[in-house]
Residue frames as qw, qx, qy, qz and C-alpha x, y, z in Angstrom:
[[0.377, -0.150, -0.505, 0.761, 22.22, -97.97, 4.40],
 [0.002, -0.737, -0.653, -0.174, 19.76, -95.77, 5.98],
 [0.016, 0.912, 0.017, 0.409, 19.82, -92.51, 7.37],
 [0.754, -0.646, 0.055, -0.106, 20.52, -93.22, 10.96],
 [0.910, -0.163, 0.155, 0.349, 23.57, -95.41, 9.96],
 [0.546, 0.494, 0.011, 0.677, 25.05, -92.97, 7.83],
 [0.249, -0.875, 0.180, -0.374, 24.70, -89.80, 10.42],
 [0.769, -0.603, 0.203, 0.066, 26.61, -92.53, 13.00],
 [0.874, 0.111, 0.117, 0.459, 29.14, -93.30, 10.53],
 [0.207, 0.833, 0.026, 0.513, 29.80, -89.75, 9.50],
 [0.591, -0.779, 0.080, -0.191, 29.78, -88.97, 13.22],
 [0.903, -0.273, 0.198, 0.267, 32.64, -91.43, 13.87],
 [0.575, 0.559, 0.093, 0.591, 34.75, -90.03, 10.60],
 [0.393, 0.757, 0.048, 0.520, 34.40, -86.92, 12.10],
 [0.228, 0.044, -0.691, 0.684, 35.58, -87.42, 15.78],
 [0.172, -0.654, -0.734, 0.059, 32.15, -86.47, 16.74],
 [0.148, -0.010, 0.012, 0.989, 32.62, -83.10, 15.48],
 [0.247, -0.559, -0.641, -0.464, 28.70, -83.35, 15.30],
 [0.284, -0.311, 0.221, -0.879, 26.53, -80.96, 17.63],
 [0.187, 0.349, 0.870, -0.294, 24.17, -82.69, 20.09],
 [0.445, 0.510, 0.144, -0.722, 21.72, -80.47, 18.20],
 [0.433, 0.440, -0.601, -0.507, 22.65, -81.40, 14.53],
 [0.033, 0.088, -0.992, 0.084, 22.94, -85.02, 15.70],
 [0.262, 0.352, 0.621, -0.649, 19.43, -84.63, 17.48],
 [0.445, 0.514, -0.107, -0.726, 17.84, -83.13, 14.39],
 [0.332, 0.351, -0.774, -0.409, 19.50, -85.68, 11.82],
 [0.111, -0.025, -0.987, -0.110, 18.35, -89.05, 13.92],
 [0.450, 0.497, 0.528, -0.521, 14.61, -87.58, 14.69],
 [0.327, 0.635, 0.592, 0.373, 12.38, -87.51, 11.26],
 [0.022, 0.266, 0.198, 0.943, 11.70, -83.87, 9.93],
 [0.028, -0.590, -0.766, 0.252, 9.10, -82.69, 11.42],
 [0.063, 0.426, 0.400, 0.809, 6.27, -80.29, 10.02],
 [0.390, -0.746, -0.511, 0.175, 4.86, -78.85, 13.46],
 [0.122, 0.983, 0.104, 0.092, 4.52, -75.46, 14.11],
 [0.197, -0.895, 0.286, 0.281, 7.82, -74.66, 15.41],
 [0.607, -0.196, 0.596, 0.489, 9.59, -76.63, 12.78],
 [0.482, 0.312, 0.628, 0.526, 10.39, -76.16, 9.09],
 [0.284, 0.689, 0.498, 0.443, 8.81, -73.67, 6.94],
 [0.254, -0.683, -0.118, 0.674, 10.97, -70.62, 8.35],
 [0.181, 0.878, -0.061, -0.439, 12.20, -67.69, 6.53],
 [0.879, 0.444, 0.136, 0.104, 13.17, -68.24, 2.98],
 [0.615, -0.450, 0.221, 0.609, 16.75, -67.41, 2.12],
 [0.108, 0.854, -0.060, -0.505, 17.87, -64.53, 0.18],
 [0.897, 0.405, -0.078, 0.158, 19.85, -64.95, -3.07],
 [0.139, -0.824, 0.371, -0.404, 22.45, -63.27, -0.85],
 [0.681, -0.380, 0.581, -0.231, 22.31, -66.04, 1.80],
 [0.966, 0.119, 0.154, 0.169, 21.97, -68.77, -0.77],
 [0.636, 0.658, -0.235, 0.328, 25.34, -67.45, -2.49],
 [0.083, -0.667, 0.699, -0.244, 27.48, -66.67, 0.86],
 [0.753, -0.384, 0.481, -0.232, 26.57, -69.93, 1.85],
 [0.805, 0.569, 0.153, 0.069, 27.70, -71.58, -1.37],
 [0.292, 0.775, -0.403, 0.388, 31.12, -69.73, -0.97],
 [0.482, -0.669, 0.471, -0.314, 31.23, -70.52, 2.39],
 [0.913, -0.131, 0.385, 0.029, 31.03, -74.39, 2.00],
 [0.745, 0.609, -0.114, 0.247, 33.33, -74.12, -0.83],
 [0.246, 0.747, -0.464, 0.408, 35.54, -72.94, 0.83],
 [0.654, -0.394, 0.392, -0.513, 35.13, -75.47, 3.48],
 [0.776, -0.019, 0.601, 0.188, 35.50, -78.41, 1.35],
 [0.197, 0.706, -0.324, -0.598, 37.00, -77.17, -2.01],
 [0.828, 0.513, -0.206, -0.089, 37.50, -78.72, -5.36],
 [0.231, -0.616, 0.659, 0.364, 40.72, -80.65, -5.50],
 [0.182, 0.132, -0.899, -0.376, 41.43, -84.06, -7.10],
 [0.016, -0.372, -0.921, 0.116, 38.30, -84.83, -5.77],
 [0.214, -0.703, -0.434, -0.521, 34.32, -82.78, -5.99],
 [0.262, 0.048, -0.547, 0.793, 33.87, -80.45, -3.84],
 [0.190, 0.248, 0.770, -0.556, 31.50, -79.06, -1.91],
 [0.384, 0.459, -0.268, -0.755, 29.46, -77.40, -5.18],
 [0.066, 0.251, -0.936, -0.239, 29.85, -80.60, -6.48],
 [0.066, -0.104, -0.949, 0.291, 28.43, -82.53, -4.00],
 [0.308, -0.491, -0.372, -0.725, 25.37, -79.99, -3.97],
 [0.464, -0.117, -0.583, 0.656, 26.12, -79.40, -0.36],
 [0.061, 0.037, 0.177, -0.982, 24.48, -75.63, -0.49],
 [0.480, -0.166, -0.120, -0.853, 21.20, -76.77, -0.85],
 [0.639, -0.162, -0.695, 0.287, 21.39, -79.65, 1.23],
 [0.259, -0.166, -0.430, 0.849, 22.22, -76.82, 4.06],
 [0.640, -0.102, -0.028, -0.761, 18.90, -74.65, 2.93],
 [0.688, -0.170, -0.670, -0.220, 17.09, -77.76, 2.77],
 [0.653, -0.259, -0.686, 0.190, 17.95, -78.87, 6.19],
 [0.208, -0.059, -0.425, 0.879, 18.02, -75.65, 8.04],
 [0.511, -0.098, -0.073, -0.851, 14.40, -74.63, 6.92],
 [0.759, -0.307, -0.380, -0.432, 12.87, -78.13, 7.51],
 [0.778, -0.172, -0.554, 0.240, 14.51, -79.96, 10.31],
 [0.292, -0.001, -0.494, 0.819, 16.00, -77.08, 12.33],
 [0.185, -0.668, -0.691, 0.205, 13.56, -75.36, 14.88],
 [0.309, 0.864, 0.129, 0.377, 12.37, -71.54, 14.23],
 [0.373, -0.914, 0.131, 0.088, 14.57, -70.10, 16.97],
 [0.673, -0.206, 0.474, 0.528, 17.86, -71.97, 15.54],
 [0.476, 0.608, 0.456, 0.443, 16.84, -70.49, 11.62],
 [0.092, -0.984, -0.071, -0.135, 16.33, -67.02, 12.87],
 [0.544, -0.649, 0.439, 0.300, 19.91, -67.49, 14.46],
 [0.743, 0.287, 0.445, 0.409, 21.22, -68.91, 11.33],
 [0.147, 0.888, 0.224, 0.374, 19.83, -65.67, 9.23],
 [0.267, -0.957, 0.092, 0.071, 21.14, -63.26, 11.79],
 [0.793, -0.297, 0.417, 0.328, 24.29, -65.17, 12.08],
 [0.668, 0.288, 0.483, 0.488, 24.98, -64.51, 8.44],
 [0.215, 0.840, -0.017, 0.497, 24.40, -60.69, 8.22],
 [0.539, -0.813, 0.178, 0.131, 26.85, -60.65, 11.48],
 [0.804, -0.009, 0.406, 0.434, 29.06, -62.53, 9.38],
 [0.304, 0.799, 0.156, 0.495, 28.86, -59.52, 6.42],
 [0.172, -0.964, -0.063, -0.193, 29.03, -57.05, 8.69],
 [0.701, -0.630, 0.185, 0.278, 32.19, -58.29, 10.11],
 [0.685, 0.253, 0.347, 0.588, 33.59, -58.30, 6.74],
 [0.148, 0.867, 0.164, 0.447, 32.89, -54.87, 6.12],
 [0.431, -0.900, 0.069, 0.010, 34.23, -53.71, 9.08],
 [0.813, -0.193, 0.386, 0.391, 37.64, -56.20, 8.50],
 [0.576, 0.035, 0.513, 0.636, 37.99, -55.58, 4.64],
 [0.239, 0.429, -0.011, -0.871, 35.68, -52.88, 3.81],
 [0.364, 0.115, -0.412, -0.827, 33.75, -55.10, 1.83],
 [0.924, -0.029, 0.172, -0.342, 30.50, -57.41, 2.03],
 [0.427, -0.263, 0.844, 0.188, 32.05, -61.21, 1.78],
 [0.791, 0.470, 0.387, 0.069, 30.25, -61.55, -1.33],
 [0.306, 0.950, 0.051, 0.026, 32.39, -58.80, -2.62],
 [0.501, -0.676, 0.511, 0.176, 35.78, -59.98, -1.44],
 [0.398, 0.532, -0.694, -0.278, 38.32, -61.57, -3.61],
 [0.836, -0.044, -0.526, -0.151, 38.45, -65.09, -3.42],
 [0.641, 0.128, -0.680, 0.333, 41.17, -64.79, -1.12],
 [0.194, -0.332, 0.189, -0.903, 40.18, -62.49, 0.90],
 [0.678, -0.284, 0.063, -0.675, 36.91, -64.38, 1.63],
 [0.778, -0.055, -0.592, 0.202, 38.88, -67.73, 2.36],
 [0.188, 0.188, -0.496, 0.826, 41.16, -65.62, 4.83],
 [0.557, -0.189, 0.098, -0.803, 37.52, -64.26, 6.50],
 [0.902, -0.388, -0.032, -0.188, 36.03, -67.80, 7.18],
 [0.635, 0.164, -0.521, 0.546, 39.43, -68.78, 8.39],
 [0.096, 0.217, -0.442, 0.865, 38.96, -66.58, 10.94],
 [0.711, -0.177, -0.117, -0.671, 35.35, -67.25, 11.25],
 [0.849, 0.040, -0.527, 0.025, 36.51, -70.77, 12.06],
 [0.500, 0.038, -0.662, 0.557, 39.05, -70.37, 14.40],
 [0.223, -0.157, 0.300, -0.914, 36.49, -67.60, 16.72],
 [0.732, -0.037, -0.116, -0.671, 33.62, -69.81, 16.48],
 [0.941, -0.023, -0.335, -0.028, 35.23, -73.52, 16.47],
 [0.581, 0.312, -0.366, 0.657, 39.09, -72.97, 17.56],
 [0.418, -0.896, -0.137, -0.067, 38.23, -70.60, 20.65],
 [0.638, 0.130, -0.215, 0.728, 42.00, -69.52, 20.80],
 [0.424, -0.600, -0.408, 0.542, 42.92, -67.88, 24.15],
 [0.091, -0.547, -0.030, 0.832, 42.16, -64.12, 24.02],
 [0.053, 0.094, 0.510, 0.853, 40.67, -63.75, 21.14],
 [0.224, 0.257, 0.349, -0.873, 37.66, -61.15, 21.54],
 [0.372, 0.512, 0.641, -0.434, 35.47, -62.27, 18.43],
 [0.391, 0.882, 0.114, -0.236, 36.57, -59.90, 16.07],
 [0.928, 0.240, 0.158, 0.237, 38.06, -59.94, 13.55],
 [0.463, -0.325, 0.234, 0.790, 41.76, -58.36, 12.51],
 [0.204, 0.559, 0.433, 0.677, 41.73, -54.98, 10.61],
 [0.319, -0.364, 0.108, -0.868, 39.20, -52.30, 11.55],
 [0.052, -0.296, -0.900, 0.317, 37.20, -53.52, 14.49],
 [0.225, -0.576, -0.265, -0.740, 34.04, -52.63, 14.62],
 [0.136, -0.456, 0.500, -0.724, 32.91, -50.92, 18.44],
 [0.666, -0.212, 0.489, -0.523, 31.04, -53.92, 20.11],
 [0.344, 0.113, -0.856, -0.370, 30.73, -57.41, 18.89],
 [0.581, -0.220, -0.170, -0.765, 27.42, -58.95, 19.59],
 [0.704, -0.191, 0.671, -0.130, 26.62, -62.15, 22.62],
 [0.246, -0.171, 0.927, 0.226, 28.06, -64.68, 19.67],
 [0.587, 0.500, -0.015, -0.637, 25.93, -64.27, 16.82],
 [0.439, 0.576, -0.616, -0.310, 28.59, -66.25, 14.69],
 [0.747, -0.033, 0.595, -0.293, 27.09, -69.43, 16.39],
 [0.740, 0.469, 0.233, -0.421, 25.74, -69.96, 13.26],
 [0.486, 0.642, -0.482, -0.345, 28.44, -71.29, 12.05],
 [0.110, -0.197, 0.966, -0.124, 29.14, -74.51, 13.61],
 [0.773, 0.507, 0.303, -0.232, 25.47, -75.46, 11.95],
 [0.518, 0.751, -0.158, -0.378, 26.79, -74.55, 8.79],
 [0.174, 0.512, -0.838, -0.073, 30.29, -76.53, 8.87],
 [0.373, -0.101, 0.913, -0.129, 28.59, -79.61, 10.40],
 [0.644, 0.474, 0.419, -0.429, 25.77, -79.28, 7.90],
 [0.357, 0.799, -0.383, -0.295, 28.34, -78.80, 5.22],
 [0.039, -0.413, 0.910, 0.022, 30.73, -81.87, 6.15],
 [0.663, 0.364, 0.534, -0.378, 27.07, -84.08, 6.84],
 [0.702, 0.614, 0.169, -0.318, 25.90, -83.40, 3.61],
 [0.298, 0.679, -0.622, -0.250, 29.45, -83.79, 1.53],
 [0.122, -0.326, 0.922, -0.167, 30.51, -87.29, 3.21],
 [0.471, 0.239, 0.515, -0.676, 26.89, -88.15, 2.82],
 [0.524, 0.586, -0.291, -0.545, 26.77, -87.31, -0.54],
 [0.949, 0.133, 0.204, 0.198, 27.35, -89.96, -3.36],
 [0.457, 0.771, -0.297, 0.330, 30.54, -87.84, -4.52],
 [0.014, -0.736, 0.592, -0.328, 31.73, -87.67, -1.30],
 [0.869, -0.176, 0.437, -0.152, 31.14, -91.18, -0.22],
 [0.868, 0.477, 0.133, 0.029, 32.60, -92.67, -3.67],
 [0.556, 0.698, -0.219, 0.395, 35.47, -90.41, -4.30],
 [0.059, 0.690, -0.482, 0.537, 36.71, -88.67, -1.02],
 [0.618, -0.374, 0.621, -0.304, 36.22, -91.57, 0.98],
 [0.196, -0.010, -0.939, -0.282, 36.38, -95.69, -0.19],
 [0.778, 0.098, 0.134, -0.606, 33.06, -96.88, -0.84],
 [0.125, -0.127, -0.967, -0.181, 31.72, -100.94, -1.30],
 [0.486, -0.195, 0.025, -0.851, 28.32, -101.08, -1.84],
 [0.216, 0.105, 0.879, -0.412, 25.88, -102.99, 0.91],
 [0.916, -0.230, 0.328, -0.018, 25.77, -106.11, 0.66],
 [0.356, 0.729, -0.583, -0.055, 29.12, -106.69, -0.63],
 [0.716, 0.328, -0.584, 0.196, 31.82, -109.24, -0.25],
 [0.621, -0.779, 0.063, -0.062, 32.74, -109.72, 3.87],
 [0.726, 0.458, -0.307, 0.410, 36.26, -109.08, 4.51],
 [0.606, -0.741, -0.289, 0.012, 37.14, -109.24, 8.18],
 [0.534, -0.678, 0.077, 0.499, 40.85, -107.97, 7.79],
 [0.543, 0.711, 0.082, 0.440, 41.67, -105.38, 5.06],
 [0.559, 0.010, 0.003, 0.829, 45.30, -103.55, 5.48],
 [0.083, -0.973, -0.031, 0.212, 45.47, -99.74, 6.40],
 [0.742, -0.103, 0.013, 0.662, 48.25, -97.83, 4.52],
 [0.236, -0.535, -0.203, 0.786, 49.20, -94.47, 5.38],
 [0.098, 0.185, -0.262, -0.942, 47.69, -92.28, 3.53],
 [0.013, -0.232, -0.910, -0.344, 44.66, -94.53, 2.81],
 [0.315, -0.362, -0.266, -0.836, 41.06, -93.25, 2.51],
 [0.307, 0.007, 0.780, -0.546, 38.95, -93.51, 5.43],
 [0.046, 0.203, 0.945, 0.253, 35.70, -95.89, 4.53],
 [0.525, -0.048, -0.124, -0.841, 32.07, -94.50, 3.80],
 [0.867, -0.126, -0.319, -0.362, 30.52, -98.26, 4.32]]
């Protein structure tokens, strides 16, 4: 299966939770022209909230999780080469808005939170950024801090769609959290659904 087919299949899994952007990016080739790729390099800062972040996005259970799946560097990977420089630079920002909100919330950077703590924080990062629930200003519960910036925290609907992409993508998550047969297989034109049954990766 090639690229193309897997981004559509993924797509489909995930109700088309894909961005026209992400989508856009995934079914064009990388591309190494000036305004593409070779942005700013990520801190060990960035590489580690993001690592938490997708963990905490797809966790360990009975199945790999996102760590596993090597999901965080999948997300560097594809945000320095494939995403254009004005999306990266949003990324980056996006992520010390994302601190800063913590600090203001819990009094501490989100590397520095407890575990739960920094689940509770993208939980709330989720529902302001993906969930748009009525009235809610942006910011998070706690201390507020005095202004909240034109939607910095964009940057996270990259991150979750780059995060699910790359997991479902993955050979863990294709194999384990989803049924896999590998193409060319056997044709079977009516296989049974029972509740609870894995959705298919092929």
């Amino acid at each position: 299966m090639d690229r193309r087919d897997a981004v559509k299949r993924v797509a489909i899994l995930m109700g088309g939770a894909l961005s026209v952007s992400t989508m856009a990016v995934m079914l064009e080739e990388c591309k190494r022209e000036q305004q593409y790729g070779a942005g700013p390099a990520f801190t060990a800062d960035e590489n580690n909230m993001i690592s938490a972040m997708c963990e905490i996005i797809i966790p360990r259970t009975h199945t790999p999780g996102a760590k596993d799946a090597g999901v965080p560097a999948f997300v560097v990977m594809m945000m320095q080469e494939c995403y254009p420089d004005r999306d990266q630079a949003d990324f980056h920002a996006g992520l010390k808005s994302f601190n800063d909100l913590c600090l203001h919330s819990y009094g501490n950077s989100f590397l520095d939170l407890t575990p739960d703590k920094q689940v509770a924080a993208v939980k709330e990062l989720d529902s302001r950024v993906l969930a748009k629930k009525p009235g809610q200003d942006g910011r998070f519960s706690g201390k507020q801090p005095n202004s909240t910036p034109a939607d910095p925290l964009d940057f996270y609907r990259h991150l979750k769609e780059l995060t699910l992409l790359g997991y479902f993508t993955s050979k863990p998550g294709a194999t384990e959290a989803l049924r896999y047969v590998q193409i060319p297989g056997r044709y079977d034109g009516c296989v049974p659904y029972h509740p609870g049954d894995k959705a298919w990766a092929t």
